[in-house]
N, C-alpha and C positions, 0 to 999 in steps of 0.2 A: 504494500500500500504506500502509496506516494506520504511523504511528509508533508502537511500543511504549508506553505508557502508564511513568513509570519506577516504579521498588520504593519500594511504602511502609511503613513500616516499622510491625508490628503494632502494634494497641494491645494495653497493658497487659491490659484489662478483659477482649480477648478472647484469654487466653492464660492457662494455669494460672499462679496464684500462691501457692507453696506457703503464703506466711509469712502471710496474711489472720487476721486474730483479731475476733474482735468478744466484746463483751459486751454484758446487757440489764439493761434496768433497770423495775422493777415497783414499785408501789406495795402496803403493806395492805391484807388485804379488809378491808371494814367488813359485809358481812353473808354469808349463808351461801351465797346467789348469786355474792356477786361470789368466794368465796372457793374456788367450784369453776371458775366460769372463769380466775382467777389459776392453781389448779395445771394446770389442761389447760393453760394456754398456757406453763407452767413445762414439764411433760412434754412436750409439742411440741416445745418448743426446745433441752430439753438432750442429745440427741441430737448435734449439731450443736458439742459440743465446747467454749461458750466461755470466756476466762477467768476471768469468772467474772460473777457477775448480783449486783446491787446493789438493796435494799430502801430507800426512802425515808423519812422520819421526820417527824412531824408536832411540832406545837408543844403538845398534849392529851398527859393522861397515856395514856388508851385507845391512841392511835395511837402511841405510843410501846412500850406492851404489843405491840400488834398486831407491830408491826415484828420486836420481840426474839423473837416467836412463830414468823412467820414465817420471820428467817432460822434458828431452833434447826433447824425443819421440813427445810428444806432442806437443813442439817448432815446431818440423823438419814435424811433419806428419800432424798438424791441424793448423787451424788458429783460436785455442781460447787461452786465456791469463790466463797462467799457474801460480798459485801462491805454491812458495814452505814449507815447511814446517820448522823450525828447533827450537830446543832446546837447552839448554844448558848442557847437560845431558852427563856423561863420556866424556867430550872433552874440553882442553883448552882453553881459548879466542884465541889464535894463529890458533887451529884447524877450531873452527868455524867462527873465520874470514877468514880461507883461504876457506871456504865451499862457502862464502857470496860472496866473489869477483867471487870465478868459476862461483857462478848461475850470477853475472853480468853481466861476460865475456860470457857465452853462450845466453842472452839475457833475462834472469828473472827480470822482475822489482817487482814483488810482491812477500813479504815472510809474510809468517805465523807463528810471533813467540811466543813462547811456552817458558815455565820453563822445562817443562819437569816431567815425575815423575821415579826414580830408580825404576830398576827392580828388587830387592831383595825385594818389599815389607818392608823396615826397615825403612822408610819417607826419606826427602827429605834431601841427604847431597851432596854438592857441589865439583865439582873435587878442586882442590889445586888452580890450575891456572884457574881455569875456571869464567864464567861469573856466579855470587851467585846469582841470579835474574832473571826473567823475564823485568824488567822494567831496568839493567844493558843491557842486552840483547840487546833490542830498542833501547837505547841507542848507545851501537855498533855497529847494523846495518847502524845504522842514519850517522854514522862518516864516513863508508865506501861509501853509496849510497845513491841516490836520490830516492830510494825505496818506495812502497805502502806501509806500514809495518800494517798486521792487528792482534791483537790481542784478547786472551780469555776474556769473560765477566760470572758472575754466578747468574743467577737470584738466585738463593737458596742457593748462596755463596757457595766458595771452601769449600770444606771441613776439611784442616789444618784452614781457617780463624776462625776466634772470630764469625765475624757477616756479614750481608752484609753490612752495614755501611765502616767497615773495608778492605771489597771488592772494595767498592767504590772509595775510597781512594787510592788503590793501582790501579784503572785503572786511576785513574785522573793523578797516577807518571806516568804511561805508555805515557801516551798522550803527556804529557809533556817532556817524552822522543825521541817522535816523533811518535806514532802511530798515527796512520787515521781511524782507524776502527775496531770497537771490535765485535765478534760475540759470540754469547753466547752459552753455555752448552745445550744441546737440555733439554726440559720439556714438560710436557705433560698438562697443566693447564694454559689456555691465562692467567688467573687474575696475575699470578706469574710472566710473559715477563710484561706485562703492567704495575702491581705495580713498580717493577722494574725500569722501562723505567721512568714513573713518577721520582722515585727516582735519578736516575741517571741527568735525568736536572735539575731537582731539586738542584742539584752541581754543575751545570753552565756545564757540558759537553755536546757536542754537536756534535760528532761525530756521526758517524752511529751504530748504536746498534742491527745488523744482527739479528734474531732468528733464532737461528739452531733447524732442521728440522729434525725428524729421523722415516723414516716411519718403523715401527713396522714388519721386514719382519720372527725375530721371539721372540715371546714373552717371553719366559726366557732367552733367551741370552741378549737380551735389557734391562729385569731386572737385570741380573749382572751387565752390563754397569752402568745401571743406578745407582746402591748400592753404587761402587768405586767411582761414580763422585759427590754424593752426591745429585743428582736427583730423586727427589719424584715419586713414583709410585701408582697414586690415584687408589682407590678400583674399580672403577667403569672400570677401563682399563683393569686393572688384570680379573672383572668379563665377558668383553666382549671376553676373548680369554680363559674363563674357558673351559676345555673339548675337545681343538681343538688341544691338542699335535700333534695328531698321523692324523689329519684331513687338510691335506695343504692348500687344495683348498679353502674351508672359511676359513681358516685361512687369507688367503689373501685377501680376499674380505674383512674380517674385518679390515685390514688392513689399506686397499685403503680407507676406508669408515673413519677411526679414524682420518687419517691424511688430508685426506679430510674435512674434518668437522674444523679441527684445523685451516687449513692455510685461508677455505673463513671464517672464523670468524675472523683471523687476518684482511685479507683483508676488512671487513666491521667497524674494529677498527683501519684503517688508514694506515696498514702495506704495503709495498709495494715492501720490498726487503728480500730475504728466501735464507738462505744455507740450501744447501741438505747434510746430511751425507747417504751416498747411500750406503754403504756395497757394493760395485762394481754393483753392478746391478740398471738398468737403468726402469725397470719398473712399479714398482712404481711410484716413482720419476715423470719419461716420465706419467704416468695417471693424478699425481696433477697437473703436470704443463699444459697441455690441459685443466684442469679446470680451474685454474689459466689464462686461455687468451693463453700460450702462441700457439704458434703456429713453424712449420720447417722453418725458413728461406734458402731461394734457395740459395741465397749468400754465403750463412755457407760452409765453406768445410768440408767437413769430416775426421774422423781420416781413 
């Protein structure tokens, strides 16, 4: 008679878990195309309850409008909780303070703030009057409002930094400038978020420490991404979308399958809260998160 096989104890991933949160994150349309695919995939998603979705911010005055445009939109048309983007980037402290008081005034409690990086490509140099920092920044914000303030984190360190030691360091000024919440550079490797994470309490911080989420909708453009952000791209990612340039269809199914794999292996290592960087599109995204538990709340309105 065969031995009993003994009890394994479920995973996580395959077991309700109520407390799962995600949020996403979108960029401004720049033309009328992109700006009917950004709201389908805004109404897609906000069903789905999250806490809230976050617009990006460019270093142009245009994509700077765009931004304040779209998150007003999202105020005025949805009831999910918009967090905005900004940087310090070509614009005075005066500028960007008067950006921070508008988003207050129209009803923004959450910003997303950023250094920024110039768009010449020549690194990082500071307008005159402006705020020389991201952790200056936080600080700013913090004087003006009683804001969410969430900020960048790099499991594989920025790429101007020394180390991530030194990484670390400058998120523990942010916090103590007033941030609440740091989410990280998307990666593709849990050991890298986890070491990380370790490390980071490890320093007595104890904030939330997001993982940004980026499902692979196309594989060389993600590798560029990834190259500028200083984000690794293991062999093994690159070998699964070998050959599928010109091949969409698996192309996506690999897709959905990588990032799938990622987010319940978080979830069985304790994770429990995901930023999405969606590329405006909502499908992806919308398949992990059905995996992920979530489910359409009736309640949700739509955009």
């Amino acid at each position: 008679m065969l031995e009993p096989l003994p009890a394994v104890p479920p995973r996580a991933s395959r077991t309700h878990c109520p407390d799962i949160c995600v949020s996403f994150e979108f960029f401004p349309p720049k033309t009328d195309e992109m700006e009917k695919t950004l709201w389908e995939s805004i109404k897609r998603l906000a069903p789905l309850g999250p806490s809230f979705v976050s617009v990006t911010y460019g270093a142009g005055g245009s994509t700077r409008e765009r931004t304040h445009a779209t998150v007003a939109r999202i105020l005025k048309e949805t009831s999910i909780k918009p967090a905005a983007h900004l940087t310090c980037v070509a614009a005075s402290r005066d500028e960007v303070d008067r950006v921070v008081r508008d988003y207050w005034d129209i009803g923004v409690r959450h910003i997303v703030a950023l250094r920024g990086d110039c768009q010449d490509g020549n690194g990082w140099v500071p307008h005159p009057q402006g705020y020389k920092t991201s952790t200056e920044l936080v600080a700013g914000i913090r004087r003006i409002g009683d804001f969410e303030i969430s900020v960048s984190a790099y499991p594989e360190r920025h790429p101007e930094s020394k180390s991530v030691d030194a990484d670390i360091d400058v998120l523990k000024a942010k916090i103590d400038a007033g941030a609440t919440r740091a989410i990280t550079q998307f990666f593709f490797e849990n050991d890298v978020y986890l070491r990380y994470l370790d490390k980071v309490r490890a320093h007595g911080i104890h904030i939330p420490i997001v993982p940004g989420i980026v499902p692979v909708q196309n594989f060389n453009l993600t590798a560029g991404f990834a190259k500028k952000a200083g984000a690794s791209i293991p062999q093994w990612l690159a070998d699964r979308f070998e050959g599928l340039e010109e091949d969409v269809t698996t192309r996506r199914l690999i897709a959905a399958t990588v990032t799938a794999e990622q987010v319940l292996d978080l979830v069985d290592h304790g994770i429990r809260d995901f930023h999405f960087y969606t590329m405006n599109r909502a499908d992806l995204v919308y398949a992990i998160c059905h995996l992920l538990g979530l489910r359409p709340k009736s309640e949700q309105k739509a955009a």
